[in-house]
Chimera marker file (.cmm) of the C-alpha trace (Angstrom):
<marker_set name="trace">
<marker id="1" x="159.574" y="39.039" z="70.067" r="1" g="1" b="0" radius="0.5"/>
<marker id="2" x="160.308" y="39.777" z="73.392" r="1" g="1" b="0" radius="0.5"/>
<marker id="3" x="157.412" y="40.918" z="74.222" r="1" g="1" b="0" radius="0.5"/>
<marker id="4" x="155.760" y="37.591" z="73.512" r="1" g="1" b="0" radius="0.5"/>
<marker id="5" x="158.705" y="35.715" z="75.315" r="1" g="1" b="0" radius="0.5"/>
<marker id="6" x="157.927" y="37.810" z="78.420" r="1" g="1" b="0" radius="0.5"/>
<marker id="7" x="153.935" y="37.843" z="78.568" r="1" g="1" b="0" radius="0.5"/>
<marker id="8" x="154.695" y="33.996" z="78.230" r="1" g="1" b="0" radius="0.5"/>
<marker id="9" x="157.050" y="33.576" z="81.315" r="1" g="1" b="0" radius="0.5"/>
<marker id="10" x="155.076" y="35.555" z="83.223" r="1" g="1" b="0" radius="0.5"/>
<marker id="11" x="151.685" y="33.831" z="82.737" r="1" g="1" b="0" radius="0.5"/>
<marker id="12" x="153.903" y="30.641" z="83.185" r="1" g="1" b="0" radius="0.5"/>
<marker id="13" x="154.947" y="32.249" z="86.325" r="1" g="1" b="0" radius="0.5"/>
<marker id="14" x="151.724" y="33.011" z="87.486" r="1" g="1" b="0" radius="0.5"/>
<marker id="15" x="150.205" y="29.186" z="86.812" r="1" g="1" b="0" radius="0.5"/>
<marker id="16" x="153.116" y="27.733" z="88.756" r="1" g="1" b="0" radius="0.5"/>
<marker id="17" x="152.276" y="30.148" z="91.216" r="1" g="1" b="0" radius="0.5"/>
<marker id="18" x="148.938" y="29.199" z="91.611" r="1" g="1" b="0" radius="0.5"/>
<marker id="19" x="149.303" y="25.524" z="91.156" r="1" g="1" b="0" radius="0.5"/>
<marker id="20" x="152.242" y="25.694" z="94.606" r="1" g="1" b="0" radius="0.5"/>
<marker id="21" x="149.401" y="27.730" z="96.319" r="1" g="1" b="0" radius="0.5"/>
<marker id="22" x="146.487" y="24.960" z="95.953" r="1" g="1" b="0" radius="0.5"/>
<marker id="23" x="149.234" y="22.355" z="97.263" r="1" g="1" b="0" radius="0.5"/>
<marker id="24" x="148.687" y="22.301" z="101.218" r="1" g="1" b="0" radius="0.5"/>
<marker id="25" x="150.975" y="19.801" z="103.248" r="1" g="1" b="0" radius="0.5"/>
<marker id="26" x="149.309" y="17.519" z="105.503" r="1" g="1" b="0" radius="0.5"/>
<marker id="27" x="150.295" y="17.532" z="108.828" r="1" g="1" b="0" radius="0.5"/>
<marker id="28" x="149.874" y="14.180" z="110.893" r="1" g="1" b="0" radius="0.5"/>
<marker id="29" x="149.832" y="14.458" z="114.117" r="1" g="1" b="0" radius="0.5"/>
<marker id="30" x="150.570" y="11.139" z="116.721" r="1" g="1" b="0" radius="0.5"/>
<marker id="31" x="148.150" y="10.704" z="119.177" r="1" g="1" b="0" radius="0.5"/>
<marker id="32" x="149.815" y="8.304" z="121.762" r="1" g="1" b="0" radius="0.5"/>
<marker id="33" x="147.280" y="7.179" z="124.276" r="1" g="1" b="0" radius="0.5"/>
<marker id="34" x="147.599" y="6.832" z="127.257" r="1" g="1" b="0" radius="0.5"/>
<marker id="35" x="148.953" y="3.563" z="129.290" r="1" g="1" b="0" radius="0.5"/>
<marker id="36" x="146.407" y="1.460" z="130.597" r="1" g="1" b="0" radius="0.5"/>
<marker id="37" x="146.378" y="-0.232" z="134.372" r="1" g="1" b="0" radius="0.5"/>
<marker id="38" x="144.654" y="-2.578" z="135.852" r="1" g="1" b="0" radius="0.5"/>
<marker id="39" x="142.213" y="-1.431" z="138.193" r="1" g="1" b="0" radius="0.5"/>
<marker id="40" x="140.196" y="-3.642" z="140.797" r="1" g="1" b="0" radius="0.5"/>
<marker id="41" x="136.755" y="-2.092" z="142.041" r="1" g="1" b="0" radius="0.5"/>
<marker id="42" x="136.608" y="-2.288" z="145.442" r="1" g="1" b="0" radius="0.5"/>
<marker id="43" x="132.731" y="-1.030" z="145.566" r="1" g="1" b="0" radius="0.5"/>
<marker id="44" x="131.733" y="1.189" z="148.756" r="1" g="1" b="0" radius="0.5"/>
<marker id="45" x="132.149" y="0.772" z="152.517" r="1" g="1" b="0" radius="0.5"/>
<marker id="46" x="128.025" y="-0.348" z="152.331" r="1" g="1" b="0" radius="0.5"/>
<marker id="47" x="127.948" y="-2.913" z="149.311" r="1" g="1" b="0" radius="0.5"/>
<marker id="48" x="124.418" y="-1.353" z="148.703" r="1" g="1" b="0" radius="0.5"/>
<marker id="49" x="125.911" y="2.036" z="147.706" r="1" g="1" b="0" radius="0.5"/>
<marker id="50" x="128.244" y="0.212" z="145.429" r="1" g="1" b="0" radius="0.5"/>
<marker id="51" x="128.422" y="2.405" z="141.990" r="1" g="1" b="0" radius="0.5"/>
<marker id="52" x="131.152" y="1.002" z="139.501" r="1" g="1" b="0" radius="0.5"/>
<marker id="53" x="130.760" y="4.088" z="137.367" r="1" g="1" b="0" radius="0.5"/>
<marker id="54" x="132.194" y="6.084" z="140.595" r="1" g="1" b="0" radius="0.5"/>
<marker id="55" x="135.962" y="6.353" z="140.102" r="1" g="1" b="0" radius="0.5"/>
<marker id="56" x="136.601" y="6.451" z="143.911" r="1" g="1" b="0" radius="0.5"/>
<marker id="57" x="135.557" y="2.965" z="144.266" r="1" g="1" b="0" radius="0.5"/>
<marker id="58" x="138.219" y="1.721" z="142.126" r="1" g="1" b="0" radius="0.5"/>
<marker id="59" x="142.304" y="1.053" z="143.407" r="1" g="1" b="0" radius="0.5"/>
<marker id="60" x="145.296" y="0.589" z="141.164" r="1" g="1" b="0" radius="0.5"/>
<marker id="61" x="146.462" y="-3.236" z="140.785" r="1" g="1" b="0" radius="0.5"/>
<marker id="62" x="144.618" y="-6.461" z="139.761" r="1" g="1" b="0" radius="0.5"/>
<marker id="63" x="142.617" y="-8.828" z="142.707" r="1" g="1" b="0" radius="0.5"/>
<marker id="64" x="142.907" y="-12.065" z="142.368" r="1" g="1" b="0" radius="0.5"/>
<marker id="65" x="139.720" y="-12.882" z="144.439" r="1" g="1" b="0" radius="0.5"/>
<marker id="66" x="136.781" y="-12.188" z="141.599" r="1" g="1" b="0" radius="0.5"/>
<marker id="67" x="134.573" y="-15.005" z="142.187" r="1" g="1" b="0" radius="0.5"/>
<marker id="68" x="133.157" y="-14.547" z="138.558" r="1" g="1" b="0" radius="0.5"/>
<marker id="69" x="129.503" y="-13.686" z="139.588" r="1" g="1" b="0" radius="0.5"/>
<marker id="70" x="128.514" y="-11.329" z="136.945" r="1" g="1" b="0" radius="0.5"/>
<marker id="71" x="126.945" y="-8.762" z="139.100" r="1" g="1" b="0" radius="0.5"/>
<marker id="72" x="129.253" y="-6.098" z="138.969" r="1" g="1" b="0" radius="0.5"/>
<marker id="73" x="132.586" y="-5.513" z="137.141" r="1" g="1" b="0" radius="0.5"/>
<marker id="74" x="136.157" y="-6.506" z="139.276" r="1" g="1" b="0" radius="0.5"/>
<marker id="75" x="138.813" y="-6.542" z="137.607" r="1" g="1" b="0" radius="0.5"/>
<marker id="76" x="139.392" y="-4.143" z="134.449" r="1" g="1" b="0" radius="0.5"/>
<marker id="77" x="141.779" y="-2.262" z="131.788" r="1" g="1" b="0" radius="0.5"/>
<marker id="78" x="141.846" y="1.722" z="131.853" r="1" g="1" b="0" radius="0.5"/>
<marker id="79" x="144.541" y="4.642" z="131.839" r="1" g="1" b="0" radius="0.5"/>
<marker id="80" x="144.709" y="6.902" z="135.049" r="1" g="1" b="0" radius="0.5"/>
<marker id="81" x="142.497" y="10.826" z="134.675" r="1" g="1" b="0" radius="0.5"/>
<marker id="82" x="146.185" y="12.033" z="135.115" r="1" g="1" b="0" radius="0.5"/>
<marker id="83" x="149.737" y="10.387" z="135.458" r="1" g="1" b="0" radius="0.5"/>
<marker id="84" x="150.166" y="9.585" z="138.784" r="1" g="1" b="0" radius="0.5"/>
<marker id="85" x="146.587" y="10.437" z="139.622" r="1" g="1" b="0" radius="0.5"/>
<marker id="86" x="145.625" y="7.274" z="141.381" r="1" g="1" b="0" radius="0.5"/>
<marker id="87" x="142.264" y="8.051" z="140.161" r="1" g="1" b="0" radius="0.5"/>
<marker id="88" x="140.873" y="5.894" z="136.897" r="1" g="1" b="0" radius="0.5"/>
<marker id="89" x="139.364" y="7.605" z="133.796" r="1" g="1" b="0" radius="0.5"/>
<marker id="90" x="135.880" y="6.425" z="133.301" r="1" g="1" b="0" radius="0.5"/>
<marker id="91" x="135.562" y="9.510" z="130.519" r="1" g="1" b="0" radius="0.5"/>
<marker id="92" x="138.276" y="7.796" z="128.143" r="1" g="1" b="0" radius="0.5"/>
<marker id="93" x="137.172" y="6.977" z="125.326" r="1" g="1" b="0" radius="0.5"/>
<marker id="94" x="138.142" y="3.209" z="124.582" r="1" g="1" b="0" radius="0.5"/>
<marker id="95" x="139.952" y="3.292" z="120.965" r="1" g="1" b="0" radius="0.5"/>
<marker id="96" x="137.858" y="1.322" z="118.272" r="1" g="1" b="0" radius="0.5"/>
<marker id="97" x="134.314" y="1.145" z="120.685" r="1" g="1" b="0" radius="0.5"/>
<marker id="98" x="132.833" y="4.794" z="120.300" r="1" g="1" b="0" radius="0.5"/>
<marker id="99" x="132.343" y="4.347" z="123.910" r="1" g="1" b="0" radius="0.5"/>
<marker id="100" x="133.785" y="5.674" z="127.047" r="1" g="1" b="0" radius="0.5"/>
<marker id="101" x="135.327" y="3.425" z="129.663" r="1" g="1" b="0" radius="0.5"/>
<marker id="102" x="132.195" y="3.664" z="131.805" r="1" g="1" b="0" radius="0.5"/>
<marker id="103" x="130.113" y="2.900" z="128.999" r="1" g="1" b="0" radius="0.5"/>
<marker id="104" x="131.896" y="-0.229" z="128.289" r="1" g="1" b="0" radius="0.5"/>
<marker id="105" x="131.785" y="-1.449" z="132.151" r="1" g="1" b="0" radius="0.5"/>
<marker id="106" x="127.652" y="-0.511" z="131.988" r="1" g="1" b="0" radius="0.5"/>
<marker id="107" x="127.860" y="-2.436" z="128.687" r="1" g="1" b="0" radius="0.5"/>
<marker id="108" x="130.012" y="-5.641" z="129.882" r="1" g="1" b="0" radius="0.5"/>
<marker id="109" x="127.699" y="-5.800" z="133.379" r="1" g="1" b="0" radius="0.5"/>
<marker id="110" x="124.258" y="-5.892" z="131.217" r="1" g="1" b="0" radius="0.5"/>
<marker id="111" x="125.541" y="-8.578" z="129.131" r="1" g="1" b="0" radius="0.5"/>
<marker id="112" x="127.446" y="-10.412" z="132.026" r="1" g="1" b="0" radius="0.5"/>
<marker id="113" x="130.256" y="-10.659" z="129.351" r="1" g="1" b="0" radius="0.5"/>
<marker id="114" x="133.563" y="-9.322" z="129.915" r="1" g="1" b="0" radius="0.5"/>
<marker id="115" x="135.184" y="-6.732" z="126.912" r="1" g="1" b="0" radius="0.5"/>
<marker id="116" x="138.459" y="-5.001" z="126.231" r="1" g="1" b="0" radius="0.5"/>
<marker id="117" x="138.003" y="-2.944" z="129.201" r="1" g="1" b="0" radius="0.5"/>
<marker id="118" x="136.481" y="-5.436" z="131.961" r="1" g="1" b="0" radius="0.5"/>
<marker id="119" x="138.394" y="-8.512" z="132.483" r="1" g="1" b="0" radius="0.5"/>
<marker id="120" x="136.448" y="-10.108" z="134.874" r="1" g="1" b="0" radius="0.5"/>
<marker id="121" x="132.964" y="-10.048" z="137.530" r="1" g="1" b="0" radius="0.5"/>
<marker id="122" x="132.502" y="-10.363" z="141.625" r="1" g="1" b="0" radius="0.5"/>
<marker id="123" x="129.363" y="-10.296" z="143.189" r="1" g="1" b="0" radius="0.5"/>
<marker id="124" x="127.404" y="-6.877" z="144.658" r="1" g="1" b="0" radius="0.5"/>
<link id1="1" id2="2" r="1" g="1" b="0" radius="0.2"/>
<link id1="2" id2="3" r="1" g="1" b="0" radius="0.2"/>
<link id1="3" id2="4" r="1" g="1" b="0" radius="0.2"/>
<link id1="4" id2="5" r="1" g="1" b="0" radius="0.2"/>
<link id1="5" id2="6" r="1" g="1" b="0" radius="0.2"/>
<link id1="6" id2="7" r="1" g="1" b="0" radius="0.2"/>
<link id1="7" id2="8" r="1" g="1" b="0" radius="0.2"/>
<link id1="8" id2="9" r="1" g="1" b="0" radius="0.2"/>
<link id1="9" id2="10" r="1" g="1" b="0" radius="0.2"/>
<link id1="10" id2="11" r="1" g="1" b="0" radius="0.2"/>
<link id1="11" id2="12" r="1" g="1" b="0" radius="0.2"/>
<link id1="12" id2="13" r="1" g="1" b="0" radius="0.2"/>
<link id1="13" id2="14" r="1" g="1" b="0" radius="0.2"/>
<link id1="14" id2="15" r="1" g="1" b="0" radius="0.2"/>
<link id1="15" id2="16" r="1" g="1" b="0" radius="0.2"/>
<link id1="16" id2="17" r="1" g="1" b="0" radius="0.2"/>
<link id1="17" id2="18" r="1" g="1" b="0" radius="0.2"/>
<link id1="18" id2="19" r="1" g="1" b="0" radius="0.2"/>
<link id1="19" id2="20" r="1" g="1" b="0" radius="0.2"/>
<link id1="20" id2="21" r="1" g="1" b="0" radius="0.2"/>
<link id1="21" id2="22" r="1" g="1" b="0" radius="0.2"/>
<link id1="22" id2="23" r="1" g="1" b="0" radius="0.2"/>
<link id1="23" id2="24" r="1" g="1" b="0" radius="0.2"/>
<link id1="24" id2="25" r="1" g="1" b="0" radius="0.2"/>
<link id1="25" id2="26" r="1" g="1" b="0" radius="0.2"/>
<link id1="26" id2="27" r="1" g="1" b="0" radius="0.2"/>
<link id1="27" id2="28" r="1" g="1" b="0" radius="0.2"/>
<link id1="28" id2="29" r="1" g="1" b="0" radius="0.2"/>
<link id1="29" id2="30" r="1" g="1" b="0" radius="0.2"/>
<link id1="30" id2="31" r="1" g="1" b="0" radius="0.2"/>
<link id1="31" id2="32" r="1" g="1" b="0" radius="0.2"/>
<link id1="32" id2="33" r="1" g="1" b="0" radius="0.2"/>
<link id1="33" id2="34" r="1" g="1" b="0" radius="0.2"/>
<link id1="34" id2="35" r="1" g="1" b="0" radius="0.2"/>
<link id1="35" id2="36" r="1" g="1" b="0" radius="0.2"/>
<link id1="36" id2="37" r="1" g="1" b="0" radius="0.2"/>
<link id1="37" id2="38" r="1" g="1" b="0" radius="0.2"/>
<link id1="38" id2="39" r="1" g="1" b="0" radius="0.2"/>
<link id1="39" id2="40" r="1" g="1" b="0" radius="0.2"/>
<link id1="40" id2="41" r="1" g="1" b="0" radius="0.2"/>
<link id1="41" id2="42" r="1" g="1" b="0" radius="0.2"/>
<link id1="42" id2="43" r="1" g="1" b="0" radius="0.2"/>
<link id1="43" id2="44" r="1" g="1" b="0" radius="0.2"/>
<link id1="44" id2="45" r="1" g="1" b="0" radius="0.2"/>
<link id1="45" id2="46" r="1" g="1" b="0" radius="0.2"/>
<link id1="46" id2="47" r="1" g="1" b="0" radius="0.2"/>
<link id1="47" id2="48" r="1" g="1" b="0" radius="0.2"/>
<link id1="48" id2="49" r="1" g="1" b="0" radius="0.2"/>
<link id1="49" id2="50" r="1" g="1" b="0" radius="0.2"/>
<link id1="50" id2="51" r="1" g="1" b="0" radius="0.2"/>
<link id1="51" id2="52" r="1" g="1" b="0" radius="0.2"/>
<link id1="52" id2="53" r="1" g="1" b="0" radius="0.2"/>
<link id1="53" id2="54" r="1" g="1" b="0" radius="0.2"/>
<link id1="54" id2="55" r="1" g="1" b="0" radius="0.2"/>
<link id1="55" id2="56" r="1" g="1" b="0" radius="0.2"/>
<link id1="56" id2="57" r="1" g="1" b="0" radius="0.2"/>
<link id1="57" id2="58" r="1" g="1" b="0" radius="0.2"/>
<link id1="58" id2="59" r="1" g="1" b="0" radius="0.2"/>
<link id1="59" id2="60" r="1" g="1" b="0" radius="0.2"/>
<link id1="60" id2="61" r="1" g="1" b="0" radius="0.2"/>
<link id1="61" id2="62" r="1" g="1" b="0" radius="0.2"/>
<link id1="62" id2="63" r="1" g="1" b="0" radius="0.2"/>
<link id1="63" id2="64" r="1" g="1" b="0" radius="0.2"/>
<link id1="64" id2="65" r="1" g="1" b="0" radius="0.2"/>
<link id1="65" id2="66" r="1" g="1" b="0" radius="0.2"/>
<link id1="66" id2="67" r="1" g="1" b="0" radius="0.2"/>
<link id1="67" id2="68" r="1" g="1" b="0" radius="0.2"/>
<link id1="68" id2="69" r="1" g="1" b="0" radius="0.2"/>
<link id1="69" id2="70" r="1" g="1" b="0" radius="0.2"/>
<link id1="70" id2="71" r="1" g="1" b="0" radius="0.2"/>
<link id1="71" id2="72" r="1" g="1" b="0" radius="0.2"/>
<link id1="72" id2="73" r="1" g="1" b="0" radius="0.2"/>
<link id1="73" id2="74" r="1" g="1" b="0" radius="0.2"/>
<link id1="74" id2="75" r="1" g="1" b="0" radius="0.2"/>
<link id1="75" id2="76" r="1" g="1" b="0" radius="0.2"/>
<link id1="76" id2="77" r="1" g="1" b="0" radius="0.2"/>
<link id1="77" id2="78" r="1" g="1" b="0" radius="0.2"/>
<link id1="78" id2="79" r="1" g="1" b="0" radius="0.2"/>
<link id1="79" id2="80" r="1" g="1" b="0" radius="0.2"/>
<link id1="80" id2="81" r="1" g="1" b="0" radius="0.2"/>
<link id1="81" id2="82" r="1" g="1" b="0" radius="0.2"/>
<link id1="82" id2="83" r="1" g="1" b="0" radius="0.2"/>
<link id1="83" id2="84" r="1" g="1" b="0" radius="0.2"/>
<link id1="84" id2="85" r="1" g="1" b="0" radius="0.2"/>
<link id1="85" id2="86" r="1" g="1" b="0" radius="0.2"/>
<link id1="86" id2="87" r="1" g="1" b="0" radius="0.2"/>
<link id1="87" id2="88" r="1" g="1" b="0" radius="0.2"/>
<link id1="88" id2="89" r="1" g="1" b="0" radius="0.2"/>
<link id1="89" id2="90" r="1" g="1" b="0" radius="0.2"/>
<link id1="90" id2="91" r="1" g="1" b="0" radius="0.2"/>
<link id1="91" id2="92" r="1" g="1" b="0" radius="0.2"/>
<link id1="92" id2="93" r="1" g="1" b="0" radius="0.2"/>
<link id1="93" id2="94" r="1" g="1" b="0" radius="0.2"/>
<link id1="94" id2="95" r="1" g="1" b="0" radius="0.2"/>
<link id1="95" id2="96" r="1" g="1" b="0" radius="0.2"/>
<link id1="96" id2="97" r="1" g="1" b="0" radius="0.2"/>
<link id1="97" id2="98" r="1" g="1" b="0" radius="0.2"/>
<link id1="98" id2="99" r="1" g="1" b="0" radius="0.2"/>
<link id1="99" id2="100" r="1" g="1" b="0" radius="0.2"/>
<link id1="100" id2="101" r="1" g="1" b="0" radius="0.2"/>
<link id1="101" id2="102" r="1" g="1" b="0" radius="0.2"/>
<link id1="102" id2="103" r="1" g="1" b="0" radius="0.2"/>
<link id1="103" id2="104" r="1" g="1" b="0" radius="0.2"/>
<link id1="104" id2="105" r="1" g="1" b="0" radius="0.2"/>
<link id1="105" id2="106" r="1" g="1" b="0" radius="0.2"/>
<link id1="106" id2="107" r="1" g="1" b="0" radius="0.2"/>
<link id1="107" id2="108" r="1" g="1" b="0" radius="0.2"/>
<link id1="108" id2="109" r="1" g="1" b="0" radius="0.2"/>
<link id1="109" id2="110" r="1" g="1" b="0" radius="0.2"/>
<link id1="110" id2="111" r="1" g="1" b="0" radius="0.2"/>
<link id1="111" id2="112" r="1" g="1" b="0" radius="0.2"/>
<link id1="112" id2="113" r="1" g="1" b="0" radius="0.2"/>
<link id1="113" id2="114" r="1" g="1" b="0" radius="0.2"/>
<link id1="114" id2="115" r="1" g="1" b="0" radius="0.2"/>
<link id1="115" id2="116" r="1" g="1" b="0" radius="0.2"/>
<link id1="116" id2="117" r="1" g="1" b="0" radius="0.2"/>
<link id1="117" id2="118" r="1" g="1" b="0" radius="0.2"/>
<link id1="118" id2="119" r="1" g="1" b="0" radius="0.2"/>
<link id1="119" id2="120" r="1" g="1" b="0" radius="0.2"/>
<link id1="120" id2="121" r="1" g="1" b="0" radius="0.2"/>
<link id1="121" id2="122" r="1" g="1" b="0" radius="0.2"/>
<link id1="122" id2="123" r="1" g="1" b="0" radius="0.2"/>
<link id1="123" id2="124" r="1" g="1" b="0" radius="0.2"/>
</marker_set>
């Protein structure tokens, strides 16, 4: 009789057992991203070298002189390569598009229609 009470605790034992081991907690992990500026694209010293996918032609802070000529992107939305950086981050990829932030100025340029990234146009 005990023998039968044991074998049956202990196969008990072992099904618990293996029924906690196929359990596996999810982790969730926050992704915060990262704060957008405004940027203004100042283009190059010779307008004919202007690039707007080159992040050296951008500067922090919005201008307020886009004369809406949808030739190239002015004034737009993006988060910095680094904090502090000064530099933009054309590689970020924009949450909900698929697409990087350069992608979405190429895509907002082609269509002359401004996006969640590109606020507004200027002329070449």
């Amino acid at each position: 009789m005990i023998g039968t009470l044991g074998t049956g605790a202990l196969i008990a034992g072992i099904i618990i057992g293996a029924n906690a081991n196929d359990k596996k907690e999810e982790v969730k992990v926050n992704k915060v991203d990262p704060e957008l500026k405004e940027w203004h694209f100042d283009g190059a010293t010779n307008p004919s070298n202007n690039d707007p996918t080159n992040a050296e032609q951008y500067s922090e802070g919005k201008s307020s002189t886009c004369p809406g000529l949808a030739q190239t992107a002015c004034n737009l939305n993006a988060p910095e390569t680094s904090p502090n950086s000064g530099i933009i981050d054309l590689n970020y990829m924009v949450p909900g598009t698929g697409q990087s932030v350069q992608q979405r100025i190429q895509s907002a340029i082609a269509s002359s229609t401004p996006n969640e990234t590109v606020e507004s146009f200027r002329a070449n």
